[in-house]
C-alpha positions as CSV (number, residue, x, y, z in Angstrom):
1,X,11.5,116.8,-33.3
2,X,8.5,114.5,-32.7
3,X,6.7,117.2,-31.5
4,X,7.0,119.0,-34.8
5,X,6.0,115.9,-37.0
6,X,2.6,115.4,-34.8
7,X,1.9,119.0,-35.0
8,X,2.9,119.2,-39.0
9,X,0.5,116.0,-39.3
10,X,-2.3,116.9,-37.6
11,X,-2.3,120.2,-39.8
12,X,-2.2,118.6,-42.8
13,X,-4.6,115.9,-42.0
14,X,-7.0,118.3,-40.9
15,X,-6.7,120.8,-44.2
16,X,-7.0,116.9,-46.3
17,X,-9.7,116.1,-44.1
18,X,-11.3,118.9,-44.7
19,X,-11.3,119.2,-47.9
20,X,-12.1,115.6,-48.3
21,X,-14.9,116.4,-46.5
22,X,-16.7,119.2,-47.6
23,X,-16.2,118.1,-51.7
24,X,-16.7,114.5,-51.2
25,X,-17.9,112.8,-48.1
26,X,-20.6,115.1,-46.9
27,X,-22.3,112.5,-45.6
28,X,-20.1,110.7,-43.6
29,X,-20.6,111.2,-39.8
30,X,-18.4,110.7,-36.6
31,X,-18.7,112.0,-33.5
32,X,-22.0,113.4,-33.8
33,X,-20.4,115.4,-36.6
34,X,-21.0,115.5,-40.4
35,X,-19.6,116.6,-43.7
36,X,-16.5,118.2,-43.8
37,X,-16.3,118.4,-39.9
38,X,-16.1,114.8,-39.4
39,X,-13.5,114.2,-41.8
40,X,-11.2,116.9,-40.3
41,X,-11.5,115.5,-36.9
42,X,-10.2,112.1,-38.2
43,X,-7.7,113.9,-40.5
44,X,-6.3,116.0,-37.5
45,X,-6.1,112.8,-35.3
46,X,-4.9,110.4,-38.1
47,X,-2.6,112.9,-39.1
48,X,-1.1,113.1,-35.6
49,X,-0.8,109.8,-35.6
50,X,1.4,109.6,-38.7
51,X,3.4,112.4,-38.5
52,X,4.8,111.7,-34.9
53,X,5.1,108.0,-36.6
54,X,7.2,109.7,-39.4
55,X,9.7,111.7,-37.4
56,X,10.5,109.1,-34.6
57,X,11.1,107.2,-37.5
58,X,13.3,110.1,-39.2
59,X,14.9,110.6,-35.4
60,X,16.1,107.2,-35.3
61,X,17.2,107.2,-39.0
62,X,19.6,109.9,-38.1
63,X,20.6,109.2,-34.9
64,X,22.0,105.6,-36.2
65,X,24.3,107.4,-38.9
66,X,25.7,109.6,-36.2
């Protein structure tokens, strides 16, 4: 199930990223990388981050009712 939340995450973050990117931060650079680019690398790796955090979270949640 953690599996699914990082994967779920990291396509979100990358679509916000993105987005946030390309409309708003087009000159924000990371990794040798600019604009929307940039911001979807640390939108795919931020939402990784968070979505795995979310489902172990979830896991554990329902594993404790059981």
């Amino acid at each position: 199930m953690v599996i699914v939340g990082v994967v779920l995450g990291a396509m979100v973050g990358l679509f916000v990223g993105a987005f946030v990117g390309g409309n708003f931060a087009t000159s924000f650079e990371l990794l040798h990388l600019r604009g929307y680019e940039a911001t979807g690398v640390l939108g795919l790796v931020l939402g990784m981050l968070l979505g795995g955090a979310l489902a172990m979270r979830w896991q554990r949640r329902r594993v404790a009712r059981d």
